[in-house]
C-alpha positions in Angstrom: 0.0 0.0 0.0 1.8 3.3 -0.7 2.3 6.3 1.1 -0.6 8.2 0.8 -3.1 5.4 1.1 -1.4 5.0 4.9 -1.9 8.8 5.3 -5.1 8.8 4.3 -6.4 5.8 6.3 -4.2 6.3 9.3 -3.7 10.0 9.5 -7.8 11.3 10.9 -7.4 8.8 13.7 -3.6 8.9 14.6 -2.4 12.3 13.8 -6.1 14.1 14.9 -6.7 11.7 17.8 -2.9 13.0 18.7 -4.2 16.3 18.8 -7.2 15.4 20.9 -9.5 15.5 18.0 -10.7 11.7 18.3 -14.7 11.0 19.1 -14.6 8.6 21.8 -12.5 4.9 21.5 -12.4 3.3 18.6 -12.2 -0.2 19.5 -12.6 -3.2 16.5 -11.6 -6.6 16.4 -10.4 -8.1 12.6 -11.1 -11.6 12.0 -8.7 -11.5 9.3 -4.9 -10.2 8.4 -6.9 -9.4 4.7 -9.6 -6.6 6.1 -8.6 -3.5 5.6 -8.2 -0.9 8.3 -11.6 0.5 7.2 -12.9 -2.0 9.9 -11.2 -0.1 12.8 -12.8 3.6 11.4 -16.5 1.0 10.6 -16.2 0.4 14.6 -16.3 3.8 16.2 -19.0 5.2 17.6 -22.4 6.0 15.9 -23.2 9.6 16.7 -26.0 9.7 14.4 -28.3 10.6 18.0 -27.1 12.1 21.2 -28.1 9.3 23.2 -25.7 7.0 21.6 -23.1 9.5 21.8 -23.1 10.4 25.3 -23.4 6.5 25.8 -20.5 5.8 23.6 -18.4 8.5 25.7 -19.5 7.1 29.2 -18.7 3.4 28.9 -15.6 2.2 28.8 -13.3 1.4 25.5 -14.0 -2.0 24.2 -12.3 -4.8 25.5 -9.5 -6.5 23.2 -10.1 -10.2 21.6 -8.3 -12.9 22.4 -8.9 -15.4 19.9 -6.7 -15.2 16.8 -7.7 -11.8 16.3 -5.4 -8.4 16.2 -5.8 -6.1 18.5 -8.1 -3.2 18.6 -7.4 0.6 17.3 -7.6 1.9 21.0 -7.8 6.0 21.0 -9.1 8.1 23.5 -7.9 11.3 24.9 -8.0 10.8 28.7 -6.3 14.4 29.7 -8.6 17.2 31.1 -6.8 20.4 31.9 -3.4 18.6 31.9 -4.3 15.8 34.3 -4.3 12.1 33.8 -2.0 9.8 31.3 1.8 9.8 31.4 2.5 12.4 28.7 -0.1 14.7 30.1 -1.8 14.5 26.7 -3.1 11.5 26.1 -2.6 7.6 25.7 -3.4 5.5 22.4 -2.3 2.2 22.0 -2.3 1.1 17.4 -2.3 -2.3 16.1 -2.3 -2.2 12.4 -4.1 -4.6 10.2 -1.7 -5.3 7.2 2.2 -5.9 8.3 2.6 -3.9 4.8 1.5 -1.0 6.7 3.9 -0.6 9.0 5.9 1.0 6.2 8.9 3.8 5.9 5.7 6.5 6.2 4.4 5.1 9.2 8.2 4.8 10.8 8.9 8.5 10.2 5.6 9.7 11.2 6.7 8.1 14.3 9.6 9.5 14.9 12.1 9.7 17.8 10.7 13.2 18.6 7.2 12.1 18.1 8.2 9.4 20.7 9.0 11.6 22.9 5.7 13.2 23.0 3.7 10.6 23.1 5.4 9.4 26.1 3.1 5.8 27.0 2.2 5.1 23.6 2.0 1.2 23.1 2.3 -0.1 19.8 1.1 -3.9 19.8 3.4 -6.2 17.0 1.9 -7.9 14.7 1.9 -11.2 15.1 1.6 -14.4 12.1 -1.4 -15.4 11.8 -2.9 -17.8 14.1 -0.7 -16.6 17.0 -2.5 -15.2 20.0 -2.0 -12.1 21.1 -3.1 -9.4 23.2 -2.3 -5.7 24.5 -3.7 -4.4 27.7 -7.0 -1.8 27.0 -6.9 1.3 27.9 -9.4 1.5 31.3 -11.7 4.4 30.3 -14.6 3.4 32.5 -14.5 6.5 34.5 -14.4 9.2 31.7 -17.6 10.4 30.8 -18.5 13.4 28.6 -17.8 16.6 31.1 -15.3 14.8 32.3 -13.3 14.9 29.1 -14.0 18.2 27.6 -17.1 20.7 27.8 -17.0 21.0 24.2 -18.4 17.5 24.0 -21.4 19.6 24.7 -21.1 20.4 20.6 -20.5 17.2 19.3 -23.5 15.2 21.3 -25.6 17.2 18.7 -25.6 15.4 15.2 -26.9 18.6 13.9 -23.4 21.1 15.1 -21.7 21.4 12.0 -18.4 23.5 12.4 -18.1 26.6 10.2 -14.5 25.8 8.2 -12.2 27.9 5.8 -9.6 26.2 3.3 -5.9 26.3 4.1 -2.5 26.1 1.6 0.0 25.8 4.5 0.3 24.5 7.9 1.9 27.7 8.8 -1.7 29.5 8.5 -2.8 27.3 11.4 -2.1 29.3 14.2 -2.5 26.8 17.2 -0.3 24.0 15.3 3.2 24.1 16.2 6.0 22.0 14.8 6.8 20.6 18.2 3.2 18.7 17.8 4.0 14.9 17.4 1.7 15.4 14.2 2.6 18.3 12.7 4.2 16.4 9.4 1.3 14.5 9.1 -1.0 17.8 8.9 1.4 19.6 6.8 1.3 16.3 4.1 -2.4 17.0 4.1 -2.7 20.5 4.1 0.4 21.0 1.5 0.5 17.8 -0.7 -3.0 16.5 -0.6 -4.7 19.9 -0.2 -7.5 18.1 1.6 -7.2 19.6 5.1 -9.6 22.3 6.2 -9.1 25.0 9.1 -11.3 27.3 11.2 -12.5 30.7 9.9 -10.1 32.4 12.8 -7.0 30.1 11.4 -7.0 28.1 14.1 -7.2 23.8 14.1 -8.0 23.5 17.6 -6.6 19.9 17.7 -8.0 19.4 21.4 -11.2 19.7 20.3 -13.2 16.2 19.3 -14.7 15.1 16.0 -17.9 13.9 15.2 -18.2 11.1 12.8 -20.0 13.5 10.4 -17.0 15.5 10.2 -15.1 12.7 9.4 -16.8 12.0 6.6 -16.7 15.6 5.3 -13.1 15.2 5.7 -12.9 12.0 4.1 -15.2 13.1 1.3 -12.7 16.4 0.9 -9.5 13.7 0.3 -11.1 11.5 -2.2 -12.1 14.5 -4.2 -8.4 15.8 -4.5 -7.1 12.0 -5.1 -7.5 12.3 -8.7 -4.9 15.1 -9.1 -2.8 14.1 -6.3 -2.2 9.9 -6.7 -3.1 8.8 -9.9 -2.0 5.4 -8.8 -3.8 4.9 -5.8 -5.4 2.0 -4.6 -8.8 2.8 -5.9 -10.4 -0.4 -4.6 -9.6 0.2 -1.0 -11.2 3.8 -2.0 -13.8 2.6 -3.0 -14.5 0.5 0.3 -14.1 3.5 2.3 -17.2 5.0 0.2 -18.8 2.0 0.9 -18.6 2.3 4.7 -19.5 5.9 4.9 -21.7 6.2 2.2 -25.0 6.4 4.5 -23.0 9.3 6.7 -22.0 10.8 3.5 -25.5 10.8 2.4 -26.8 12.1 5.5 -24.4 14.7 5.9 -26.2 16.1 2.2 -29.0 16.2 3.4 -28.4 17.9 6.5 -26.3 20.7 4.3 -30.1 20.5 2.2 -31.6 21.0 4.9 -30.1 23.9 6.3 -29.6 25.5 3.4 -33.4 25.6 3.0 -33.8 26.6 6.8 -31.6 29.7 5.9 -33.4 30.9 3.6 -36.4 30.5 4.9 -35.3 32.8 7.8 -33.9 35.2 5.6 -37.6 35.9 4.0 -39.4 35.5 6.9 -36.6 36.7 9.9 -38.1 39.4 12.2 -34.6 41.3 12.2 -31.4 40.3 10.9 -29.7 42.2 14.4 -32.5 41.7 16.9 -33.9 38.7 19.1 -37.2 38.7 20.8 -37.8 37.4 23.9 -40.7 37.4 26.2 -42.1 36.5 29.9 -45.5 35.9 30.7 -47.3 35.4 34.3 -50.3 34.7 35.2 -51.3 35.6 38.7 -53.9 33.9 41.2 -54.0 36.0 44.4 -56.1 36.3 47.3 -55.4 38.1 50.9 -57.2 37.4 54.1 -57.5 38.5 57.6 -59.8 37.6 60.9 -61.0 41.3 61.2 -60.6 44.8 60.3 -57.4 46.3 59.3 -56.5 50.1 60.4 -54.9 52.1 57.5 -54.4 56.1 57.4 -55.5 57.0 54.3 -57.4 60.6 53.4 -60.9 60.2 54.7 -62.1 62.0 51.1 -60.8 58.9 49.4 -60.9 56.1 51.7 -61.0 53.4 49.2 -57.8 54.8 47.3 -54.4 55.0 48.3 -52.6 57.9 45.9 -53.8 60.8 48.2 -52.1 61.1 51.7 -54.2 61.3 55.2 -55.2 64.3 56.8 -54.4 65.1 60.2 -57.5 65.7 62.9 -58.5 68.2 65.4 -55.3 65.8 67.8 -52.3 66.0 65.3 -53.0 62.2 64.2 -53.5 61.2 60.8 -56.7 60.2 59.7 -57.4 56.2 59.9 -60.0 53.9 58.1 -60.7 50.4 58.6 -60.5 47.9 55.7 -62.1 44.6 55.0 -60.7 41.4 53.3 -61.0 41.6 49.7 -61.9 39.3 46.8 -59.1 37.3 45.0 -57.8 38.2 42.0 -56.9 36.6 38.5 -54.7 39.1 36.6 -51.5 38.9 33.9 -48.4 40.5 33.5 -46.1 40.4 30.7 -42.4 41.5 29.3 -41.4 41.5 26.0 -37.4 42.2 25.4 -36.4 43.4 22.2 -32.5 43.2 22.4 -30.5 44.7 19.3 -26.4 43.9 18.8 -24.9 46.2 15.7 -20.9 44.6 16.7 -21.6 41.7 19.4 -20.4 43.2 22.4 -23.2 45.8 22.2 -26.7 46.0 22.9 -29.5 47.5 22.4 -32.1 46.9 24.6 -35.9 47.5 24.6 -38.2 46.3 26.8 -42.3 46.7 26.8 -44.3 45.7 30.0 -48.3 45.3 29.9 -50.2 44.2 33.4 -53.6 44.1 34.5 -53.1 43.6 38.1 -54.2 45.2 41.1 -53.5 42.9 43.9 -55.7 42.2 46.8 -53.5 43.3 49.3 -53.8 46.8 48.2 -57.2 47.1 49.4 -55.4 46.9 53.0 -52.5 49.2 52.8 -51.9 53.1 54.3 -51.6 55.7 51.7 -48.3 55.6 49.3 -47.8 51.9 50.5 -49.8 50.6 47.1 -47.4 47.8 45.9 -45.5 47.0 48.8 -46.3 44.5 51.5 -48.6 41.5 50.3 -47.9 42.2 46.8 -46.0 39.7 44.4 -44.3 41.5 42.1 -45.9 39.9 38.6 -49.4 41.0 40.1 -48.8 44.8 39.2 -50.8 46.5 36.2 -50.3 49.0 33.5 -53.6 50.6 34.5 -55.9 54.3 33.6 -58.9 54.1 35.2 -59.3 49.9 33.6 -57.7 50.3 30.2 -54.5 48.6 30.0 -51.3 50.1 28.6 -48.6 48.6 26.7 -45.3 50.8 28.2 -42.0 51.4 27.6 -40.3 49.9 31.1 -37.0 49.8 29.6 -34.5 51.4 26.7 -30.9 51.8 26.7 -27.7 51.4 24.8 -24.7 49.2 25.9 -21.4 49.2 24.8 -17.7 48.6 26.0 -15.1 51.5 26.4 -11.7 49.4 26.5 -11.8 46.0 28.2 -12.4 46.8 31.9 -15.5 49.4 31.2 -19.1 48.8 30.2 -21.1 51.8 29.7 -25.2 51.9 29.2 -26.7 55.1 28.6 -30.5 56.1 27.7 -33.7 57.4 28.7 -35.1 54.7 30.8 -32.8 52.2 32.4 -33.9 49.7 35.4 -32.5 50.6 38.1 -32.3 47.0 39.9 -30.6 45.3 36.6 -27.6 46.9 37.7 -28.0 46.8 41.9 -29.3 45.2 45.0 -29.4 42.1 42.6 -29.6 39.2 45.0 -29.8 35.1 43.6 -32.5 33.9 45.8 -34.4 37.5 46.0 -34.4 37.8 42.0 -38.9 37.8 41.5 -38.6 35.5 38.6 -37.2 32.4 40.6 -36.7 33.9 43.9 -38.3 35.9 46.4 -41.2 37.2 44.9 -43.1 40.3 46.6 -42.0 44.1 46.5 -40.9 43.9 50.0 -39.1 41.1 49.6 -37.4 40.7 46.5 -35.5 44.4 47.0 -34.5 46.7 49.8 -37.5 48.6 50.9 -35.2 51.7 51.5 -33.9 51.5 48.0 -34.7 52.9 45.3 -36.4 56.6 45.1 -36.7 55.7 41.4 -37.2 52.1 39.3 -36.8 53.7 36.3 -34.4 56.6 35.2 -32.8 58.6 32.5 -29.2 59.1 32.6 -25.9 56.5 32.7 -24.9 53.6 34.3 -20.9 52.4 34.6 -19.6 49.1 35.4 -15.9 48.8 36.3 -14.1 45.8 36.4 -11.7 46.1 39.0 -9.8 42.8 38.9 -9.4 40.5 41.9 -13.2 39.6 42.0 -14.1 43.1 42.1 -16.5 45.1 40.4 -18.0 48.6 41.0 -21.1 50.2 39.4 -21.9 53.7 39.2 -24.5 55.6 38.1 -26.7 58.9 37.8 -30.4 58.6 37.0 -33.1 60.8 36.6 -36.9 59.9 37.3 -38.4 58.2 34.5 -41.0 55.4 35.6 -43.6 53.7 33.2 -46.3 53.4 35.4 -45.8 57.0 36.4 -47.1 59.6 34.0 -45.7 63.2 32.4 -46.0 65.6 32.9 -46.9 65.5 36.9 -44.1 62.4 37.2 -41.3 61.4 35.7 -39.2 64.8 36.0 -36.2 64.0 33.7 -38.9 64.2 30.5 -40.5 67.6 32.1 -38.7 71.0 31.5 -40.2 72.3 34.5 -38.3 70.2 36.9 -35.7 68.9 33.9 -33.0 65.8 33.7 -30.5 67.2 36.5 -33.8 68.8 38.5 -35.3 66.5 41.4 -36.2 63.6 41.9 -32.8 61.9 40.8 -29.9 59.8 42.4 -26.6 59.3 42.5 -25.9 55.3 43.3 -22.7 53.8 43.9 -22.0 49.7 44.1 -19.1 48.0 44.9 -18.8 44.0 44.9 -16.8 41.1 45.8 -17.3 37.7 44.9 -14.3 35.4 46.1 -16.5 32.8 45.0 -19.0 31.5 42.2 -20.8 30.4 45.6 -20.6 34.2 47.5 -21.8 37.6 46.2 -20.6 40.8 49.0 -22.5 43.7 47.7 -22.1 47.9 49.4 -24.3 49.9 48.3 -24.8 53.7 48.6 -27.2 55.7 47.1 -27.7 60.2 47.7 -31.1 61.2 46.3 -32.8 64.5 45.4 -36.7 63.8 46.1 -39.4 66.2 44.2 -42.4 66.9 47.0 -45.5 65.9 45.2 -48.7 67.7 46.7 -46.5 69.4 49.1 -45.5 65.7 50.6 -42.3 63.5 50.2 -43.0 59.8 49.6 -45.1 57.3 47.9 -43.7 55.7 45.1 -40.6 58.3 44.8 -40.0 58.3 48.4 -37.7 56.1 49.4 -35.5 56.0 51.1 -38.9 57.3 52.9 -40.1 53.4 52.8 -43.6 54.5 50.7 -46.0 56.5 53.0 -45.9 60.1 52.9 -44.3 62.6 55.4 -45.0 66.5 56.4 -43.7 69.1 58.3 -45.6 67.4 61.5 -48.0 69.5 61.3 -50.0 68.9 57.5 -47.7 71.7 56.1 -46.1 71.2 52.9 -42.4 70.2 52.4 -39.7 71.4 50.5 -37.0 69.5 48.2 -35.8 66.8 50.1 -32.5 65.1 50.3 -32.1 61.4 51.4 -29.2 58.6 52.2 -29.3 55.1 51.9 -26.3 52.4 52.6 -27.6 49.6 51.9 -25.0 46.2 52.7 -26.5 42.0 50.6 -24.9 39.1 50.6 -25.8 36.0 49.0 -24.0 32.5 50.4 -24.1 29.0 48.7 -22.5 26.8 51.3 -23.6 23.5 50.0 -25.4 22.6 47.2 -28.3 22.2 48.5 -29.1 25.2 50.2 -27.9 29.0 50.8 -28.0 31.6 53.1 -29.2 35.4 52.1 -29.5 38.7 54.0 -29.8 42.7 53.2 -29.6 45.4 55.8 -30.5 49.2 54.8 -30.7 52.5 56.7 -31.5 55.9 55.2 -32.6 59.0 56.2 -34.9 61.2 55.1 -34.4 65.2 55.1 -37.4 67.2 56.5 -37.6 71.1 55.0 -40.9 72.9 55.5 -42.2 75.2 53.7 -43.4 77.2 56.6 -39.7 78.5 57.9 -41.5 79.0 61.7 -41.7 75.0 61.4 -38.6 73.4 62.6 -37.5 70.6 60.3 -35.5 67.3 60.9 -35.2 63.6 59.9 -36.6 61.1 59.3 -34.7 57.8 59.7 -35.2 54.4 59.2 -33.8 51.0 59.1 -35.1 47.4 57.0 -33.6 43.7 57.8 -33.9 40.5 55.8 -33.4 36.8 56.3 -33.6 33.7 54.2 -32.4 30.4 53.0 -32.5 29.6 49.4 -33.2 25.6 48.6 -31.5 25.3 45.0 -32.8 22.5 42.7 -35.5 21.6 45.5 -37.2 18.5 44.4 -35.7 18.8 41.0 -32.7 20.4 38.6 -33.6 24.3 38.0 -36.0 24.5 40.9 -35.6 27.3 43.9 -37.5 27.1 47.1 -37.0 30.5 49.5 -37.9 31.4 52.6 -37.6 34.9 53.5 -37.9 37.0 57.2 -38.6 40.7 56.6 -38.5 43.7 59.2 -39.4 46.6 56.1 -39.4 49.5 57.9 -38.0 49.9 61.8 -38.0 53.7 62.7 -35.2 55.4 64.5 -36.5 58.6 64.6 -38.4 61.6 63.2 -41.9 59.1 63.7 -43.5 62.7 64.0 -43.4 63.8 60.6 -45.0 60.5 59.0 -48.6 60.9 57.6 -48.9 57.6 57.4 -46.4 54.7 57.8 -46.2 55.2 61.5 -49.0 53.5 62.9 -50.1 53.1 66.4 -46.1 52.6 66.9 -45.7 49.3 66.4 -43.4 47.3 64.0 -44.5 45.2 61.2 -42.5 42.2 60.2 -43.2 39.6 57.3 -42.8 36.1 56.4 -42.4 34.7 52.6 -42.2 31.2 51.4 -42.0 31.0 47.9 -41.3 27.5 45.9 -40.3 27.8 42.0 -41.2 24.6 40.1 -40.0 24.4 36.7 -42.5 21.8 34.5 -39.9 22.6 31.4 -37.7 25.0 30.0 -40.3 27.2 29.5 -43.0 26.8 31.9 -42.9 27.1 35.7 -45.4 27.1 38.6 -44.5 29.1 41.6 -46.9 29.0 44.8 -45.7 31.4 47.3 -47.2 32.5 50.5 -46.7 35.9 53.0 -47.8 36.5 56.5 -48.1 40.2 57.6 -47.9 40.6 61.1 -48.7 44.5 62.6 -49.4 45.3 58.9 -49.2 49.2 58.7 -47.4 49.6 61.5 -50.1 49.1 63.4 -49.8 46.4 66.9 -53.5 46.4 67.0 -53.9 44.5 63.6 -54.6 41.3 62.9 -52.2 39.0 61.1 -52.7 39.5 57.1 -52.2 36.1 54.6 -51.9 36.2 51.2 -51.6 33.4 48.9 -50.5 33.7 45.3 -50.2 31.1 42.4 -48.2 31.9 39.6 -47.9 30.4 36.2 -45.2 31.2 34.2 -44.3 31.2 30.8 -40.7 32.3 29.0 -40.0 32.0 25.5 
């Protein structure tokens, strides 16, 4: 057999198996000194579904035969980040069918130097027919597919097909050396035989492995450049080699067909050539009860709503009501995320939110505390009178500025995509209430105009900055949402100035610092409600029902999230602020107000099954400290309310979750005289 044919037949499994390129052992027995070695390449593994692959990859390489048979074609890389076989690389033990093989070609491709690289390389002898023989296998019974590379990932799909580019020289290869044991081998093909493809980037990536698919393409590429390159070669042991692969060959055509048709379907049909849609959808099932009565200050004109803050009577006090349980509730709420990348490290992201919820727990809440305690997230609406809105929640522009800087910039970012993040308090598989899946003291705005930095600062640090202007969908121009208004304008109040620093010295521990200064617009002469904090909702006055001036606030806020087995984690967030107090009325003496919030919890990752979160969360949201006198409502009879969440994410498929959660509100309002509030919510969820 002459030079090339050795090459050609010996070359995919010994020179790219060298380089780590190998799918699996190939492990074959011949009956016969006459088959060709096309019965070793016959024996590898069929790849043609992912279940074989993956159980190709996990079971150990085949055992050799003892009777009057030559060994197998044992290859296998067995090296994961330099661990494992003598040479650190890999271990491979040859038997060759025909003793006409082992040739001059075969001697110098296995050369003293490539010896020396392939330190633990056995090479069985051939032996006349009829004599036993027998080389010890190669004990792979361990190695399974993460084990030996996480690119594996690419080839247990039948359908990965590699993007290549043509090469005229080994030299264009950038990650082939010619210390590589194969290197003369690769240049043969590449320079000689002109049948030897690269990567787009001019890379080889010899540790990567090959499907059997790609072997064909290979295969298929060599027999098409025979003609012009051996006009003698042995065409019948060619042809054989068709013969074997001709059902891979043919399905590899079709799958090239096929995608090619797939293409251009998307092409005339393709929503955006630059943007991909995605989308969340929850449904929401909610109900809250109570044994009695619950005391709420709200403004005794408008008892029933909670946008307008309480009076104070003939005593000082703010006005109270008394509010009944309500009736559940069945509402949706939905995100649609359009993001948009012009170079691939940009983006530009849009995102639309549309809700019809107004939760049952609202119906028992002071004045400026709608949305807060008793409230899952998802059960919030996009509401005017009862006409839902589709709204613009979110639109910015990311991009990098040098390698250690990303910068986002627009005129509505989300405040809590870039801090107070938190794995088990994240509402989508976490903790899901207002209270509880953020700091209660942070943030005076969701939703701002302006910039946000993120430094990486190297040794597992990272600090964010930004400056943000008031610009909330659910808040409407002109009377909110200051930055868009050129009465108040984008550096007039209400905006912040937030500041994050974090350390993870682990995948398993997040350390986050937060501080945040804010300049709070009074609206109707009162500081709070939904652009209060670090006022925690509620409104305050000048004690006295007189209106307030600009306010200034602080808020350090200090999270930590702690994965300690893998079963279960530990969480916790402590914030303070404080709340400046300017009347209007200069005979009134100002002051602060100031406030701190606690939280608790264990995470239970992959609860009852892979992907699954169960939390339980213990919330103090509001302990005052001091200025009690200047709250309209918020303060209560004095007491403290504290909060209890259990939450339990249950994924049914990539796609669809369930997610029961429950809250109890003790001293709701602030109020010791209340009774114990429940809510229940059930949650389906959908994300595609």
């Amino acid at each position: 057999m002459n030079r090339f044919i050795w090459l050609l037949l010996t070359t995919p499994w010994v020179a790219l198996s060298a380089l780590g390129m190998a799918d699996g052992a190939i492990a074959a027995s011949h009956p016969s000194s006459s088959e060709p070695l096309v019965q070793a390449v016959k024996s590898a593994p069929d790849l043609e579904s992912p279940q074989s692959a993956n159980a190709s990859r996990s079971a150990s390489v085949a055992e050799v035969s003892d009777a009057g048979a030559a060994p197998a074609v044992l290859s296998e890389r067995v090296a994961r980040d330099g661990a494992a076989t003598p040479a650190g690389e890999m271990a491979q033990a040859l038997t060759l069918a025909e003793a006409d093989v082992v040739s001059s070609d075969a001697t110098r491709l296995l050369s003293e130097a490539d010896a020396e690289s392939l330190e633990g390389l056995t090479i069985a002898p051939v032996r006349p027919e009829g004599e036993s023989t027998r080389t010890e296998p190669l004990s792979l019974s361990t190695i399974t597919l993460d084990s030996i590379d996480p690119q594996l990932a690419e080839v247990s799909d039948p359908t990965f097909r590699p993007l290549l580019g043509q090469v005229t020289s080994v030299t264009q290869l950038s990650d082939v050396q010619p210390t590589d044991w194969a290197y003369e081998a690769l240049r043969l093909l590449v320079e000689e035989y002109d049948c030897l493809e690269g990567y787009p980037d001019g890379t080889f990536r010899g540790d990567r492995p090959m499907t059997r698919y790609e072997f064909a393409a290979g295969l298929a590429a060599c027999l098409d450049a025979l003609p012009q390159t051996e006009p003698g070669l042995d065409l019948l042991a060619l042809e054989q080699l068709q013969t074997e692969f001709s059902d891979e060959l043919a399905l590899l055509r079709s799958r090239v067909d096929l995608l090619e048709d797939q293409v251009a379907t998307l092409n005339a049909q393709q929503f955006s050539t630059t943007t991909v849609l995605q989308a969340n959808v929850w449904f929401n099932l909610t109900q809250a009860f109570t044994s009695g009565p619950v005391l709420a200050e709200r403004n005794l004109a408008t008892p029933g709503g909670t946008i307008f803050a309480p009076t104070r009577d003939a005593n000082n006090v703010p006005t109270i009501v008394e509010r009944s349980s309500p009736q559940a509730t069945l509402s949706v709420y939905a995100n649609f995320n359009f993001n948009t990348s012009f170079t691939g490290r940009d983006a530009l992201v849009a995102q639309l939110a549309f809700g019809t919820g107004n939760s049952p727990a609202n119906e028992l809440v002071s004045s400026g505390f709608f949305n807060s305690w008793g409230v899952p997230f998802t059960d919030q609406g996009s509401l005017i009178g009862n006409a839902p809105r589709v709204l613009v929640r979110e639109l910015f522009y990311s991009f990098p500025v040098g390698n250690n800087l990303q910068l986002d910039v627009g005129p509505r970012l989300n405040v809590y995509r870039y801090f107070d993040g938190n794995r088990y308090t994240f509402f989508q598989t976490g903790a899901s209430s207002f209270n509880a899946s953020g700091s209660t003291l942070f943030s005076t705005i969701d939703r701002g105009a302006g910039a946000v930095a993120r430094v990486g600062l190297g040794s597992n640090f990272n600090l964010a900055l930004a400056y943000l202007a008031e610009s909330t969908e659910f808040l409407d121009a002109p009377f909110f949402n200051t930055a868009e208004n050129p009465n108040d304008g984008f550096f007039g109040p209400t905006n912040m100035l937030i500041g994050q620093l974090s350390y993870s010295p682990d995948p398993n521990l997040n350390l986050r610092l937060l501080y945040a200064y804010s300049n709070i617009k009074p609206y109707n002469g009162f500081i709070g409600g939904a652009v209060g904090e670090p006022l925690p909702y509620g409104f305050a006055d000048d004690g006295f029902g007189g209106n307030l001036n600009t306010a200034s606030a602080n808020t350090i806020l200090a999270n930590f999230d702690w994965t300690f087995a893998d079963w279960v984690g530990l969480f916790g967030r402590y914030s303070y602020g404080d709340v400046n107090i300017d009347p209007v009325d200069a005979a009134r003496a100002g002051g602060n107000v100031r406030v701190q919030s606690f939280q608790v919890g264990l995470g239970f990752p992959d609860l009852g099954k892979p992907g699954a979160l169960g939390v339980v969360s213990f919330l103090i949201p509001h302990d005052y400290l001091g200025g009690r006198e200047f709250l309209l409502s918020g303060g209560g009879d004095g007491g403290t309310q504290y909060e209890l969440e259990v939450s339990y994410r249950y994924p049914v498929n990539a796609n669809v979750s369930l997610v029961p959660a429950f809250y109890a509100i003790w001293n709701a309002n602030n109020f010791e005289s209340n009774p114990t509030v429940y809510v229940g919510n059930m949650r389906l969820q959908f994300g595609f």
